[in-house]
N, C-alpha and C positions, 0 to 999 in steps of 0.2 A: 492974686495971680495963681493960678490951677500948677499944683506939682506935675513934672511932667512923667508920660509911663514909661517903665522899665519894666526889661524880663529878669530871667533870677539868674543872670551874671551884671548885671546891674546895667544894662545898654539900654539908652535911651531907645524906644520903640516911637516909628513914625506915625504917622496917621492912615488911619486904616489900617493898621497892625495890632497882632494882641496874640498873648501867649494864654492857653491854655493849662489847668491845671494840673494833666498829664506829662505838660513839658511841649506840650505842639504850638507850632505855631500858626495864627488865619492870618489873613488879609480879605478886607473887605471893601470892594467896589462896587461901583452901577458901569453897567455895559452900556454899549453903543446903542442897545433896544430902552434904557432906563430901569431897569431889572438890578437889584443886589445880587453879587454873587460872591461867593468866597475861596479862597485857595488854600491849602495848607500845605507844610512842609516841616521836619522835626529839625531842620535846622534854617539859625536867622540866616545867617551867611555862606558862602561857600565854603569856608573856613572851618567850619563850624564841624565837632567830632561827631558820628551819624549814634544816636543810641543803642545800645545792645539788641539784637535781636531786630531792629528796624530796619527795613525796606529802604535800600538810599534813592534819592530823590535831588532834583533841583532845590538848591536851597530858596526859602520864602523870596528873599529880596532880588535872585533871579529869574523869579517866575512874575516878579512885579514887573519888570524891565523888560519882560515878554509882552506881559499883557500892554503897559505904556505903550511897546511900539505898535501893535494890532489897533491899537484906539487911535494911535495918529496916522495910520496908514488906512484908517476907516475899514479893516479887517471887521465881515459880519461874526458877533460873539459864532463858538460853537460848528463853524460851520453853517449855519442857518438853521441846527436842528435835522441837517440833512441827512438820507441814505445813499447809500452807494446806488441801489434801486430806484430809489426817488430822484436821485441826480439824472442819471442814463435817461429813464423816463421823460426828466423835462427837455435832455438834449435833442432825445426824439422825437418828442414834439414839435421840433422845429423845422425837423427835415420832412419837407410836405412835395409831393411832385416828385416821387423817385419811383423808378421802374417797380415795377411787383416783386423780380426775384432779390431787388436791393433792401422793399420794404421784407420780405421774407427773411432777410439773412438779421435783417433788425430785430425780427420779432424773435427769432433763433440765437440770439447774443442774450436779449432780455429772462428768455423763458429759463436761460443759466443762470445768470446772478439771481434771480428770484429767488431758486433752487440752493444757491449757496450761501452759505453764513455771512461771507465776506459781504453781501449783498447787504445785510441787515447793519452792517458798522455806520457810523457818524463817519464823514465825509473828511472831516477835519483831523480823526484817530488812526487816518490810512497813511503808514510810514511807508515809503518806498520800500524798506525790505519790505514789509506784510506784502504790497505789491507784487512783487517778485515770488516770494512765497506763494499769492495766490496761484500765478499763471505755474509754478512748477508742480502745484498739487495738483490742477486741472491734468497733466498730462500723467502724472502718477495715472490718474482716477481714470485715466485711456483716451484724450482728447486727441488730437493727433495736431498737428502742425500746425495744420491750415486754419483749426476752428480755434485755436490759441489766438492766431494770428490776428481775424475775423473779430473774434472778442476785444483783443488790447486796440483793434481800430476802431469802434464804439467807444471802451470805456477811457482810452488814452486825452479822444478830444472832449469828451466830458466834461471831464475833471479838470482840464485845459479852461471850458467857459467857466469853470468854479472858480479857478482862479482869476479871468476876466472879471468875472462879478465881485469879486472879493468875498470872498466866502472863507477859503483858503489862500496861503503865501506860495505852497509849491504845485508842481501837479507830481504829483509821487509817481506814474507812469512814464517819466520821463526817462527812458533808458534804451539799449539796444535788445530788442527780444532774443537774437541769435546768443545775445551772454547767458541768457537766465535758460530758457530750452533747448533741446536737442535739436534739432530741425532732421524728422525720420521722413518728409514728404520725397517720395519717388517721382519723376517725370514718365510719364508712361507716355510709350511712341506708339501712336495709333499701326502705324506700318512700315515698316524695316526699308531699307532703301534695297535690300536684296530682295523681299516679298513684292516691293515697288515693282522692279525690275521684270520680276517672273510675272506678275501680272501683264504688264505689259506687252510682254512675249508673246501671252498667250491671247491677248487681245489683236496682235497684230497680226498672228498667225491664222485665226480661227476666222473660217467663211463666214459666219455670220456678222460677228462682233468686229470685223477689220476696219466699218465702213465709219465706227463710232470713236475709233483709233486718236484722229486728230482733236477730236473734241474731250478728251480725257483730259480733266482737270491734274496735275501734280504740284510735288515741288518744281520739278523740272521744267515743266510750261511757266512756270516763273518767269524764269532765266531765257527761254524761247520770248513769249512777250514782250518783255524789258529790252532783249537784241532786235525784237522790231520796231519798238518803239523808237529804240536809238536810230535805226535803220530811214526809219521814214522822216525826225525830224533832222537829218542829215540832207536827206531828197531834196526836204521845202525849203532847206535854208538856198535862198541863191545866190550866196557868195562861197557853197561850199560845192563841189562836185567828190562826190560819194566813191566815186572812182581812185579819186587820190586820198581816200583817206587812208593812213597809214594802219589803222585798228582794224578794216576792212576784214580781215582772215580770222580775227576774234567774234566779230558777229554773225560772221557767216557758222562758225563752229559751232556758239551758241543759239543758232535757226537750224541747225541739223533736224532731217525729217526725225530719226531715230534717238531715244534718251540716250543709249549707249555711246553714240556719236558726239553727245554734246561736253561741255565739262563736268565734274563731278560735283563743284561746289564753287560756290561764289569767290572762294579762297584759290583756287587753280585759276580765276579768271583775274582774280587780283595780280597771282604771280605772271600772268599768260601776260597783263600789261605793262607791271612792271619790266618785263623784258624787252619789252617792245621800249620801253625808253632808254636802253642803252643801245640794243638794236640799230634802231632808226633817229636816233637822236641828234639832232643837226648841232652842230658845235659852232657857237658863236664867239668873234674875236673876243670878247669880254671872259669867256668861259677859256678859251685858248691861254688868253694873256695872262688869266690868276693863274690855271696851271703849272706855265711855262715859269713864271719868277717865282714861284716856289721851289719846284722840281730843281730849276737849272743851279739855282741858290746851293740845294743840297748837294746834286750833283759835285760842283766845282769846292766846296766844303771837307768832302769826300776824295781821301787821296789814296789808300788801300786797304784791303782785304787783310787780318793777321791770318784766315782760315778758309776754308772752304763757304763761301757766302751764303749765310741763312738768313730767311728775310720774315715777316709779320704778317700772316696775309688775312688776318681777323680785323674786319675795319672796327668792329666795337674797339677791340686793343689799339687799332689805330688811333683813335679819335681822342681815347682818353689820355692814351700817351703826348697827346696836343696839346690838348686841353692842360695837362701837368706841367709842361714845358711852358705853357703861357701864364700857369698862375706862381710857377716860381720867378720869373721874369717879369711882374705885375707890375712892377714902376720902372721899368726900363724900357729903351723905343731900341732899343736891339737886343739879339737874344745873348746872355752873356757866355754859353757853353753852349757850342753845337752839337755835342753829342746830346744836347736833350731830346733837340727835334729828330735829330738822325737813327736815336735809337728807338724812336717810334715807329720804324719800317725795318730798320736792320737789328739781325737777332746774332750775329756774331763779334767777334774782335774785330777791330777795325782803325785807323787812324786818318785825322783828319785835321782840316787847317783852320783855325778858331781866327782866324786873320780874314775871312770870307764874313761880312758884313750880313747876317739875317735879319731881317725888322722883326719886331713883333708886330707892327699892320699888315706884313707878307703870309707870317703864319696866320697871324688871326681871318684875313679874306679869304686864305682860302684853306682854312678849316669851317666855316660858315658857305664857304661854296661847297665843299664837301657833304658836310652833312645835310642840306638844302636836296642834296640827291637821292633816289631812290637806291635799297642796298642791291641792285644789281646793277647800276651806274657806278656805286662806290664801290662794289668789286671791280669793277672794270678799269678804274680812275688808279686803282692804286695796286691793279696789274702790268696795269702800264709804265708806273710808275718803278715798281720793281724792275721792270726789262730794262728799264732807263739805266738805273745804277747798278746793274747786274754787271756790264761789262767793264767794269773797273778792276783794276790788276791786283792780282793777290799776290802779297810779298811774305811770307812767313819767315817770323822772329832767327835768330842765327843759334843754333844748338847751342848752348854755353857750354865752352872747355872744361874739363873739369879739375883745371889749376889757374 
């Protein structure tokens, strides 16, 4: 029976293990290609104290437990031998059938890494910081933004198929670019909405150019088009007459012969309809009925004023003030202190009869009817709302004697 080996603390050494005379330790295997290869490390274990002056390292029997899982995960040894250059390379190989200025910007990512060191690295040696590093030294070196950007979108999905392929375990590109560079890219506005304007002016005004006036492309003929567009499939529908549509004066605003005339932003026509829904908005008994057994709820809850009545008229602060009222009351089918709800509207002293019965399905319907509305309906809902319990008596507290 063969004595078994040992290093010189006297520890059984496994197979494919061996200590050198220096005190180093190998490990020898065949990779996934059938190839011998060897690893060292100056310590067997993790445990194990690092030699003076040595370089510390994973210890031998950690880097065995590395390499076991790459051989069972069918990890190709090494990366395949690969370059950062040579990777990119085969990824673009593959992308066949793309416009000229797409294969241009391909060839403009490539013609970098060539140029750079990083290019030359083993595929399998690129840690996410080196990663990170690269892209921050590119911008050092005066890249600017957008050609960072351009590059990490080539080499991110690269090294993405490496890991596909098993070449690699991670793809070290995996991160948010905005953390690692600065992002210096300017938006440049081709024409000012004031230079807009003066053009236009003088388009309109000038005998020649007046007649070319309507056909001037803008942003603004945007917003013209789009209100005829609406305008006309309103026409064809024949269940609708164009006549009773309530939005009527918005489209019309929006087809104004004059840019001046029309709105200024797609954001002004947002708010121009939002208005129009509290405006012209038809209240229906279902819409009637949550308001009223909520309101009247409080109302009759609601017995006086200790002060001059100040009320909440922020419906966000309304909403959340609800919302809190309901999640303190979260296992109960009625609210147990009415001043929770109540003080969601009223901002002053106040007293009230806790003997008025509130559900929490009264609040909760119509705080979901609430919020279900646009915030110029919810201003409106709970201006109204305040008129309501405005007129309640204000009794102020009795001087205290001062014996």
């Amino acid at each position: 029976m063969s004595e078994k080996r040992r290093d010189n603390r006297n520890r059984i050494l496994r197979n494919g293990e061996s200590q050198r005379k220096d005190g180093r330790y190998a490990f020898k295997y065949i990779d996934a290609t059938g190839k011998p290869q060897f690893v060292y490390s100056w310590k067997l274990e993790k445990t194990d104290k690092l030699p003076t002056g040595k370089r510390d390292d994973l210890s031998l029997r950690e880097k065995e437990k590395l390499i076991q899982k790459d051989i069972d995960d069918q990890i190709v040894p090494r990366g395949g031998e690969m370059t950062v250059e040579e990777l990119v390379r085969k990824y673009l190989m593959q992308k066949t059938g793309v416009r000229h200025n797409t294969e241009a910007n391909y060839n403009f990512v490539l013609n970098i890494i060539k140029k750079e060191e990083f290019g030359k690295r083993r595929i399998d040696k690129v840690k996410q910081s080196d990663a990170k590093c690269w892209l921050i030294k590119l911008q050092q070196d005066g890249r600017g933004y957008s050609s960072i950007h351009s590059i990490r979108g080539v080499v991110r999905p690269a090294f993405q198929m490496a890991v596909d392929d098993d070449l690699i375990r991670k793809n070290p590109f995996e991160f948010q670019l905005a953390t690692v560079v600065v992002n210096d890219s300017v938006t440049r506005e081709a024409i000012t909405r004031k230079q807009e304007r003066a053009f236009l002016e003088f388009v309109a005004s000038d005998k020649h150019f007046c007649k070319y006036y309507d056909g001037i492309y803008t942003s603004l003929t945007d917003m013209f088009y789009l209100a005829e567009l609406f305008g006309r499939l309103i026409d064809n529908a024949g269940s609708c007459d164009r006549t009773d549509f309530s939005y009527n004066d918005i489209l019309n605003k929006m087809m104004e012969k004059k840019p001046e005339n029309r709105f200024e932003s797609f954001a002004a026509i947002r708010e121009a309809i939002g208005k129009h829904d509290f405006l012209h908005m038809q209240i229906s008994d279902e819409d009637r009925e949550i308001y009223q057994k909520f309101t009247c709820l409080i109302y009759k809850s609601l017995t006086s004023y200790m002060s001059e009545p100040r009320f909440n008229t922020d419906c966000a602060i309304f909403i959340s003030r609800l919302e809190k009222a309901l999640t303190t009351n979260l296992f109960e089918t009625v609210i147990q202190k009415n001043a929770d709800v109540i003080s969601s509207v009223v901002d002053c002293g106040y007293r009230y009869n806790n003997g008025v019965n509130i559900s929490n399905k009264t609040v909760r319907n119509f705080l979901d009817w609430f919020r279900a509305s646009t915030p110029q309906s919810q201003a409106l809902v709970l201006n109204n709302f305040i008129a309501k319990i405005s007129d309640i008596e204000v009794i102020k507290p009795d001087t205290e004697l001062p014996f």
